[in-house]
N, C-alpha and C positions, 0 to 999 in steps of 0.2 A: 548428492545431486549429480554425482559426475556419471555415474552411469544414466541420468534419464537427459544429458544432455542433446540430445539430437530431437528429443521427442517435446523439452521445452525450448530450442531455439525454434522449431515448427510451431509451436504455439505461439510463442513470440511473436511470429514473424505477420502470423495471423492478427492478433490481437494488436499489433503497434499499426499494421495497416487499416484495421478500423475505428481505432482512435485517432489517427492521426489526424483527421482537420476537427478534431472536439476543442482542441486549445488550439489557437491562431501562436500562442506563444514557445506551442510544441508540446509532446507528450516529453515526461521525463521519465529515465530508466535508473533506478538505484541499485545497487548491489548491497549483499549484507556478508560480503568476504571481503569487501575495500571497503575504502570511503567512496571507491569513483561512482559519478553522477554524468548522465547523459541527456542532454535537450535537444530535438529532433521534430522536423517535421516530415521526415524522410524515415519510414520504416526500416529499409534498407541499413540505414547507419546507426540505428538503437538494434540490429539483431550485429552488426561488424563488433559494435560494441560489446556485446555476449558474447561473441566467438572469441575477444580479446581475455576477459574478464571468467575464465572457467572457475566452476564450482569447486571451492575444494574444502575439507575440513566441519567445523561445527558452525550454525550459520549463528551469527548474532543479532538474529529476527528483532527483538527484543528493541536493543539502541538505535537498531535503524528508522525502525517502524516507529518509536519514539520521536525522533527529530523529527522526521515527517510529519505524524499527528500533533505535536507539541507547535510548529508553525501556520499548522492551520488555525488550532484553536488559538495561537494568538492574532491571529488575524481576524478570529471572531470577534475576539476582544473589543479588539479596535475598530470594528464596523459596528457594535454596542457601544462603543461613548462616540462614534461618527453620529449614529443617529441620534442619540441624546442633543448632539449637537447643530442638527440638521443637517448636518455635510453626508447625508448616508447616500454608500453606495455597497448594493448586496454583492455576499461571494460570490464565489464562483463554488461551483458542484464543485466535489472534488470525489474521485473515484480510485483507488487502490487494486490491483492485482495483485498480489503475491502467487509466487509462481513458487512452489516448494516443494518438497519431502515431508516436512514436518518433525522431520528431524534437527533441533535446535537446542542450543548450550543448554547445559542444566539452569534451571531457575528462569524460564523464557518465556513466563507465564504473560498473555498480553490481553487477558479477561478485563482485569481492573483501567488497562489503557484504553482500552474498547471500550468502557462503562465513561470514562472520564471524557471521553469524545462526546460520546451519545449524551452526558450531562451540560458540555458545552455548548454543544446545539441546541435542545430546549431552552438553556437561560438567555442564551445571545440570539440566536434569532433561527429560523425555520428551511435551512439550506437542505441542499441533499448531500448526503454522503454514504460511500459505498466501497465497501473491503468487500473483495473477493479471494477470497484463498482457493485458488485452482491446485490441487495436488496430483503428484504424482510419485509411485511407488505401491507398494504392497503392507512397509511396516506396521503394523495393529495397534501400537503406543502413539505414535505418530497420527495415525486415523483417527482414532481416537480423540486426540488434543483437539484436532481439527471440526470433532464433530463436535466437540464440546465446545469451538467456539461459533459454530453454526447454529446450535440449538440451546445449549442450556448458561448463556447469558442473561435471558430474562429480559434484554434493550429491544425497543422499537416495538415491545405490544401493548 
């Protein structure tokens, strides 16, 4: 990623400016070369935060993108025994960019974590959710992966 640096902090810079007033509690920005996490409602300071945080190495798409989806569906969870209970209050959308290469450790496979989202959602209740993998680069394996998680998952028809 560190070559298309300059071309995803410009996307960034885009995209955190128009999400920013979607959550009143901030858009958040994760990295999958740290553990660091940024909440902002100030564009400006989730792109400061990618100028700190450069790309380097194999991403570990995989564990990140895990915790993140893995907290939501249990938050679905728990909005299914709310309204069993009558205490229901629905999610919140919840929407993902991934900003990539598509270049990621071996075994980063996140078909079956995608399937297990979209299973989440039909049992617990009828929210919206959206992964966008914005890529960048040229790699053919990489594309690939990407298109393969674009099209030939089989969720949401």
């Amino acid at each position: 990623m560190e070559t298309h640096s300059a071309a995803v902090k410009r996307i960034l810079s885009i995209l955190a400016y128009l999400v920013k007033d979607s959550d009143p509690d901030g858009t958040e920005l994760y990295f999958t070369g740290s553990m660091a996490r940024v909440k902002s409602n100030k564009s400006s300071v989730l792109v400061d935060a990618f100028v700190r945080n450069r790309p380097e190495g194999f991403t570990d798409i995989r564990t990140r993108l895990t915790k993140i989806i893995n907290k939501y569906i249990e938050a679905l969870s728990n909005t299914h025994r709310a309204r069993i209970m009558r205490a229901f209050k629905a999610p919140r959308s919840l929407n993902i960019y991934v900003l990539t290469d598509g270049i990621w450790q071996p075994g980063s496979d996140l078909s079956a974590l995608i399937r297990r989202l979209v299973e989440a959602i039909k049992s617990n209740c009828q929210c919206q959710v959206g992964i966008q993998f914005i890529s960048f680069g040229d790699n053919l394996e990489a594309l690939k992966r990407l298109n393969c998680l674009d099209n030939d998952l089989g969720v949401g028809q």
